[in-house]
Steps between C-alpha positions, in 0.01 A plus 500: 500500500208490748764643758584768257347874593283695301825737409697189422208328278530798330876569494483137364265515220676812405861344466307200298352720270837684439670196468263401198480824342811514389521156292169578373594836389809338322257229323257792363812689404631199296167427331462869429863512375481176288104677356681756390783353299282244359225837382819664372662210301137409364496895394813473325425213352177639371608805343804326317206246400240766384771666346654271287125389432399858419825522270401188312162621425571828385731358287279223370215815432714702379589258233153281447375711213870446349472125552162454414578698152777264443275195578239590190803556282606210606172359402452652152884407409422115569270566190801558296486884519862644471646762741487766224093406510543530904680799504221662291224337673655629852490878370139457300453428871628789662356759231132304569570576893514859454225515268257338632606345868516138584766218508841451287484097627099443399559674166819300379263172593223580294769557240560089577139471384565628187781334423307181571195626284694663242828332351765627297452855609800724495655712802318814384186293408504340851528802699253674293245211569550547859462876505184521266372195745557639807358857354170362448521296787482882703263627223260207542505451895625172399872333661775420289436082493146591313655735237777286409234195455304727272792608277579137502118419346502828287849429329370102413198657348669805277823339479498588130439836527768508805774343289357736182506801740833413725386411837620790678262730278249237501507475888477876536187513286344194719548738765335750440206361293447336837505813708217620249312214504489494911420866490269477245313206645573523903610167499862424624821338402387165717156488256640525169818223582170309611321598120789415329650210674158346417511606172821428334554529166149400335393832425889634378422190232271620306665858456361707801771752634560535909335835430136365423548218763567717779187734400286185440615318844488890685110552389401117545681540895249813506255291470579160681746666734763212464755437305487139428104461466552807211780266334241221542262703223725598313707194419154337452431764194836447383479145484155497365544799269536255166201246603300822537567674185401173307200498686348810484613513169753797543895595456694554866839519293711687259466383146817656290775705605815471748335365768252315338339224682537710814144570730383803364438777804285407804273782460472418133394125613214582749344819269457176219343256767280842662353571139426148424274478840441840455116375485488168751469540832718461788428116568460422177857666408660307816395204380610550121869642642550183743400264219742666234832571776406124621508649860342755746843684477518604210107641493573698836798664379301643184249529775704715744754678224204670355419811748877585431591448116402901462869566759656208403638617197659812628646341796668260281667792278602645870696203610645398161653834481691475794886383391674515826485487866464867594108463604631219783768770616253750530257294710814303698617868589162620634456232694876518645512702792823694652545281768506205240788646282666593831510141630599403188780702470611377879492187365714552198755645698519264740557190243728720328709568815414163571674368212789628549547405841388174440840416289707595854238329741437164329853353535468511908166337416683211348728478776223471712321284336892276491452557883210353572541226255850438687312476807255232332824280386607525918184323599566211239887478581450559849187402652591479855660841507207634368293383768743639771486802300135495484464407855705841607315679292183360652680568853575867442104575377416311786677720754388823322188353541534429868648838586274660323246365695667588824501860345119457430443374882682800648315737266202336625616488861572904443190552364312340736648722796435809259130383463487348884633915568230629328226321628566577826547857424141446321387350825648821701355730288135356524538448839565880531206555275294295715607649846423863283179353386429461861554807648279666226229274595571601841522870428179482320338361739590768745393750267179322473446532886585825478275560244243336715579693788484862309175365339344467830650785666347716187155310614545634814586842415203497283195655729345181320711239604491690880148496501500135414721384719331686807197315399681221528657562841146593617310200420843302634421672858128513486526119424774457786292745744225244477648226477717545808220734675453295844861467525573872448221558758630263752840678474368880530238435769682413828764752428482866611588688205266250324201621765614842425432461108191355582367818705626711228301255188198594790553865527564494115199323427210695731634843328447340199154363582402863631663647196246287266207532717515871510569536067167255522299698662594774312489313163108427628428824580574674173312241352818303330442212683197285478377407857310244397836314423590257825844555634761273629654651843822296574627539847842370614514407822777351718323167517455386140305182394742258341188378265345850399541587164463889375324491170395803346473387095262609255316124552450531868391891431246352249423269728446762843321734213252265426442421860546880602176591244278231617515678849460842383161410351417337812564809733434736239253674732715503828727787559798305490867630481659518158751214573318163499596223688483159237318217648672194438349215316449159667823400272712831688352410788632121507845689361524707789406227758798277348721832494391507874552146561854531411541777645444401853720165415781687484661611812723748317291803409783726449557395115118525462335765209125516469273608265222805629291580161577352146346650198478331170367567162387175268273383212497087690530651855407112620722358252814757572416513864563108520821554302633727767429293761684225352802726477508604873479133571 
């Protein structure tokens, strides 16, 4: 290969990559091939699964409220019921659904409750148990179970006056004394099963009718608000009722008559015991009451009764005129609500469809049930075969299970590509943002120097921003003049055009100096000028002193001025000329020697400027004067 050529490498690594392409391409093909079958036989399999499984159920829904309703019957005809009794039971059922809502199975059980409770009951007796039960059940708030249990307490404590009445008329009246009684008392059916289960028969014994029990329990759960603590009191006044009347040395029962022996009324009872404590107090009374009942009971029922004996009465002619059940399917009705009757109704249909399907669908039932216990006899006659059987079945899962998987990979793998695809088109998309982001920036920061630069061009235009920035460029070259002043000299002297400048600064400069002497001396001879005042006359010459300074500030004037008046009151006398000469002080005088001094050191006299006459003008001439002279050095 190292022989090979660049073209030939190439040439090579082409025909290798053809030569695996095409195998490869094969491989993928078969996988994707064998993906596909496998999705599409898993598919089929599926739907045929789901809908056989979807069949089954709608079936088995379709027909629960049928089976169900033939599972209570089955229930209540273990008890001995006949089908005539079912058959009546099953439309009592139906009827009740459209009434009132609710459940054909739940109300043939509580009919099983009955039967249990209640024996030797007819077909029509049975079914009209269940319906008045299952009435006041909706009247009451209370479920079916509760009712039933309560007609099963009520007909073992009135089963005289059931038998007396017939129990379907007596059942109806139970009904709706009941529906009274809860109205009357807001108590509900779950209280007064409570109050009478505790009960029982005590106070039915001694001649008391269900409608004065009901009123008695209704005003004592008033007052207690429970039903079994207000059948606590008043089975304790029952049972004490004959200890007490010996005691207090009054009659509690009936003397003569039909019912004689019975317990005379309640209210006629406690208005005896009330007048005979009608003076004793409270305590006093308690005690007397617990010691003649021989318990607390029968004191606090007297105790608690009391308040209501003035209603009593009339609520117990209310309820005892009540003969059937119509009160229960007045309040059952109210309560019932559209939707109720209407699910009801669904119901009854459906079992009643149900029930006639079920005739046609349970025979393939049985012969499934045959099946499968066919299938049971295989394993015991042929174990082995069922474990090869077994083990195929196993096998077949298994490789569902494993192509599944495979299907589950290549999603994945798919997926993964779609979501690899993405991201990088996330990644190329925020990489664009970026690089936009970026020449934003960019732009905005060439608008910001552009900004800058038409901020300081508008300085500039401004005769503000001129003015400022020729001060600027003036103190710039005044700085540079003198900073750079011997070299700028040395570079103009020597040359001619330099020379020639330097004639024209002289020329310049004696015009001017004749210029200001002559508006002097005019100045002084209208009398603007003061000629006491000592005057500084500068001459440039072409040999300047490199170490003479030319001063003419207000400190030196002050100074000169001072000097100037001490010689004008010495030659005040003399007939001297208006311009004074200043004598210099010992200090000027050392000044001008040093000036001198320097002055002849320096063999270059053409850079030299001199000062002629300086005037100056202070309050500390010494003080300022030896300022100055430390500025010029």
């Amino acid at each position: 290969m190292s022989a090979l050529s660049k073209l030939e490498k190439l040439m090579y690594s082409i025909g290798v990559v053809d030569k695996a392409s095409a195998p490869v391409n094969k491989i993928m093909a078969k996988i994707n091939q064998l993906s596909s079958q496998t999705a599409g036989a898993q598919d089929q399999m599926m739907r045929g699964f789901m809908g056989a499984a979807a069949g089954g159920l709608a079936l088995s829904r379709s027909l629960a409220p049928a089976i169900d309703h033939v599972a209570a019957l089955g229930e209540v005809q273990s008890l001995g019921v006949m089908q005539s009794g079912l058959d009546l039971l099953t439309k009592t059922s139906f009827e009740f659904g459209a009434q009132f809502g609710g459940n054909s199975a739940e109300f043939v059980r509580s009919a099983y409750n009955i039967q249990s409770a209640i024996s030797g009951l007819s077909d029509t007796d049975l079914s009209s148990f269940t319906n008045a039960s299952n009435i006041l059940a909706k009247a009451t708030k209370a479920d079916a179970s509760t009712i039933t249990s309560y007609m099963g307490t009520m007909y073992g404590a009135f089963k005289e006056n059931a038998n007396k009445m017939g129990k379907a008329n007596w059942v109806e009246q139970i009904t709706g004394q009941t529906a009274k009684a809860v109205q009357l008392y807001k108590t509900t059916g779950a209280e007064m099963n409570a109050a009478f289960s505790t009960l029982g028969g005590k106070a039915t014994d001694k001649g008391v009718d269900s409608a004065e029990q009901m009123a008695v329990l209704g005003q004592l759960q008033l007052m207690t608000g429970s039903g079994s603590k207000s059948t606590t009191q008043y089975a304790g006044f029952v049972d004490g009722l004959f200890k007490a009347q010996e005691a207090l040395g009054l009659s509690f029962y009936k003397e003569s008559g039909e019912n004689k022996g019975d317990m005379l009324p309640t209210k006629v009872i406690i208005d005896k015991i009330n007048e005979l404590f009608a003076g004793a107090g409270a305590g006093q009374k308690a005690h007397d009451l617990n010691k003649a009942f021989g318990s607390k009971m029968g004191a606090d029922f007297v105790t608690n009764m009391t308040p209501g004996l003035v209603s009593l009465e009339q609520e117990i002619k209310v309820i005892r005129n009540i003969s059937d059940a119509t009160e229960a399917i007045n309040m059952a009705k109210i309560i019932a609500s559209p939707w109720d009757r209407l699910s009801g109704t669904f119901n009854a249909a459906a079992t009643a469809m149900g029930q006639r399907l079920l005739p046609v669908v349970e025979p393939f039932v049985e012969i499934l049930s045959a099946t499968f216990m066919g299938v049971v006899g295989l394993t015991e006659k042929f174990p082995v075969l069922s474990s090869a059987l077994a083990t195929l079945v196993v096998g077949a899962v298994g490789l569902m299970t494993v192509m599944g998987l495979v299907n589950v990979m290549m999603g994945l793998y798919r997926y993964t590509m779609i979501a690899t695809g993405i991201a990088t088109s996330a990644i190329t998309v925020l990489t664009k943002i970026h690089s936009v982001g970026l020449l934003a920036y960019r732009g905005a920061v060439m608008a910001a120097q552009a900004a800058t630069w038409l901020f300081n061009a508008a300085l500039m235009a401004n005769p503000i921003g001129l003015v400022i920035a020729g001060v600027t460029l003036l103190i710039a070259g005044v700085i540079a003049l003198v900073y750079y002043w011997n070299d700028i000299v040395s570079a103009f002297k020597d040359t001619a055009w330099g020379q020639a400048l330097s004639g024209m600064f002289d020329n310049v400069t004696a015009k001017f100096n004749a210029f200001i002497d002559g508006a002097k001396s005019i100045l002084e001879w209208l009398g603007l000028l003061d000629g006491t005042e000592a005057e500084l006359k500068a001459r440039v010459t072409t040999a300047i002193p490199d170490n003479a300074i030319a001063i003419n500030t207000p400190l030196m004037q002050g100074y000169m001025q001072q000097q100037l008046t001490a010689q004008q009151e010495k030659n005040k006398n003399s007939n001297a000329s208006s311009a004074y000469k200043v004598e210099k002080s010992p200090f000027a005088q050392q000044l001008s020697g040093s000036i001198s001094h320097n002055s002849n050191a320096n063999t270059d006299q053409s850079k030299r400027v001199y000062i002629d006459n300086v005037t100056m003008k202070s309050d500390d001439i010494a003080n300022d004067f030896e300022k100055l002279m430390e500025l010029a050095g």
